[in-house]
TORKOL-4160 file (C-alpha; in steps of 0.2 Angstrom, whole numbers, padded with zeros to 4 digits, m for minus):
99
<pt num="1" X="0460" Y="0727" Z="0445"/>
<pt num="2" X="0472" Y="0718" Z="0460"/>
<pt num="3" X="0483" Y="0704" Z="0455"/>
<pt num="4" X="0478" Y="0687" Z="0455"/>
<pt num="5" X="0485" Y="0669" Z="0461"/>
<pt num="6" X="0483" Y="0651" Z="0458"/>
<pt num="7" X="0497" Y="0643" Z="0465"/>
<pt num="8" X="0514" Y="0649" Z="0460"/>
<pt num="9" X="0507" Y="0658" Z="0445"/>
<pt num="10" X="0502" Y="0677" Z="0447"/>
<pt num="11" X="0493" Y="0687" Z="0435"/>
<pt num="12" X="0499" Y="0708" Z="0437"/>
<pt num="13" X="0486" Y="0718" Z="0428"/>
<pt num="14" X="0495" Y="0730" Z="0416"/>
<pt num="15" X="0491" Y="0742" Z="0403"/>
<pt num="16" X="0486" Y="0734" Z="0388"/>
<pt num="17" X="0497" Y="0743" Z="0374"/>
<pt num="18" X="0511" Y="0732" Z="0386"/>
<pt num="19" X="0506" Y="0716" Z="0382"/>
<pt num="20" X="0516" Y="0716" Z="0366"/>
<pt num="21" X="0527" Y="0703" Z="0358"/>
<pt num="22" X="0526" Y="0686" Z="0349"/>
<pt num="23" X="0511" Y="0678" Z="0348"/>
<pt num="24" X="0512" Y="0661" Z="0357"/>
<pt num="25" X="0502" Y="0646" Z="0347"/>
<pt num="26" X="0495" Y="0638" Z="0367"/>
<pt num="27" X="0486" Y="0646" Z="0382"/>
<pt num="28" X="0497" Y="0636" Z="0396"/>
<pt num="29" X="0505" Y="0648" Z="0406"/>
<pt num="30" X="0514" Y="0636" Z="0417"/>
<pt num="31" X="0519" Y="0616" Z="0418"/>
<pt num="32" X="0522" Y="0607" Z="0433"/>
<pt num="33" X="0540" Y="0599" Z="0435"/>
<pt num="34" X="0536" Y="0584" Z="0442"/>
<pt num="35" X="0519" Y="0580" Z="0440"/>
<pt num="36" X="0514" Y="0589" Z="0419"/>
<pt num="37" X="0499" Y="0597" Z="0428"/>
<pt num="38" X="0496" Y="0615" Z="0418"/>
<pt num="39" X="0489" Y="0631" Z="0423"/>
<pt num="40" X="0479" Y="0635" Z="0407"/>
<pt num="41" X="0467" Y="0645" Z="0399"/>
<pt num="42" X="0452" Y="0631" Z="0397"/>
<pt num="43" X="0438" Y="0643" Z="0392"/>
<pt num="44" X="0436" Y="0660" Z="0384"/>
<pt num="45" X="0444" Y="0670" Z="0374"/>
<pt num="46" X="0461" Y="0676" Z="0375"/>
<pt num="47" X="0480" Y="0674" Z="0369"/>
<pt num="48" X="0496" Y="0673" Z="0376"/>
<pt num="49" X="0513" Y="0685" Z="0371"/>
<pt num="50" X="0530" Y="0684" Z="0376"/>
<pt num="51" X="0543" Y="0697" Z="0376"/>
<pt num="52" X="0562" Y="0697" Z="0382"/>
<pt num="53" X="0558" Y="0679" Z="0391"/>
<pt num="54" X="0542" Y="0689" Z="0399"/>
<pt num="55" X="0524" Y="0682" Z="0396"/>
<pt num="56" X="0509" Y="0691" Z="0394"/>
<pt num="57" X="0489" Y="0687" Z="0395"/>
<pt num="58" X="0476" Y="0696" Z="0384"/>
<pt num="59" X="0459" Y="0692" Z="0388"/>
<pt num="60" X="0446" Y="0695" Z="0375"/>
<pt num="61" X="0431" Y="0689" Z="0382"/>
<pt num="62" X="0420" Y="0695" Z="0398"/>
<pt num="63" X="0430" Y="0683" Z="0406"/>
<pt num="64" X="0444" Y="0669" Z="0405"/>
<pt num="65" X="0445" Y="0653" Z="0415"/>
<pt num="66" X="0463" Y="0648" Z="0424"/>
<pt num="67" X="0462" Y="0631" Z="0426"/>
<pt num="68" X="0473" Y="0615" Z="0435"/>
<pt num="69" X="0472" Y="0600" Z="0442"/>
<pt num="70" X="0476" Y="0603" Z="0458"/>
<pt num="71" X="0470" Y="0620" Z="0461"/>
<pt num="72" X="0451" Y="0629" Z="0461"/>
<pt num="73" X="0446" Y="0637" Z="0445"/>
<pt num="74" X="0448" Y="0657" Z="0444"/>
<pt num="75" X="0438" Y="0669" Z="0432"/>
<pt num="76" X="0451" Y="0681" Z="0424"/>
<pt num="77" X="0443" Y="0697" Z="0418"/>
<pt num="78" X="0444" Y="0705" Z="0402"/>
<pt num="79" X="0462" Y="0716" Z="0402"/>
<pt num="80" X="0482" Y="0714" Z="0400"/>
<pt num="81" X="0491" Y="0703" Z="0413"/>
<pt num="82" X="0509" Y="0700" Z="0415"/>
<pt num="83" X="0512" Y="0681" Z="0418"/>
<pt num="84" X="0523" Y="0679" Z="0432"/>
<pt num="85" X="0530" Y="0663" Z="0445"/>
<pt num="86" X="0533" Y="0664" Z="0461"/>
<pt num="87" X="0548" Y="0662" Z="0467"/>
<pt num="88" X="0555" Y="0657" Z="0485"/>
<pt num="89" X="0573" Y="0662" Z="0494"/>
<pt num="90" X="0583" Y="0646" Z="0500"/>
<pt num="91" X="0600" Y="0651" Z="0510"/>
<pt num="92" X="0612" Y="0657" Z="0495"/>
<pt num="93" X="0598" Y="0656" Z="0481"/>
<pt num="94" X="0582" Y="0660" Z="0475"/>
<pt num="95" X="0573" Y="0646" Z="0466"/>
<pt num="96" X="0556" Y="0646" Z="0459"/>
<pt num="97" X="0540" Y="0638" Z="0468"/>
<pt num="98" X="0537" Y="0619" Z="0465"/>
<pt num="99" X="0518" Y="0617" Z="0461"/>
């Protein structure tokens, strides 16, 4: 499996006995700063972890659906993916990517 996008959110396909940790009782993965749009799991099965400030995606079903308001849907396939955010480099700092 490659690694997938939708805006600043990347999904990194990992070995599943990775995705450990606390169970976390949502399936947003992200939440837009200014505007409270989500990148969220809206259909299928699957369940987010996190683990020493890292999140993690298990998907259960065939398929999972990524979605947001300002962004196409995807169709995450059945594994373990590490939930990371893009980040940019301004002179003298990195920062994260405003979606």
């Amino acid at each position: 499996m490659q690694p997938m996008r939708q805006g600043d959110v990347i999904l990194m396909p990992i070995p599943a006995n990775r995705a450990t940790g606390q169970l976390i009782p949502h399936l947003t993965l992200a939440e837009g700063e200014v505007t409270g749009h989500r990148h969220r799991i809206s259909e299928g099965s699957a369940e987010l972890r996190e683990q020493d400030g890292v999140m993690y995606l298990m998907v259960d079903s065939d398929t999972a659906t990524l979605t947001h308001e300002e962004h196409k849907s995807i169709q995450i396939p059945q594994g373990a993916w590490m939930v990371r955010i893009q980040r940019q480099y301004e002179p003298g700092e990195w920062g994260y990517v405003e979606d």
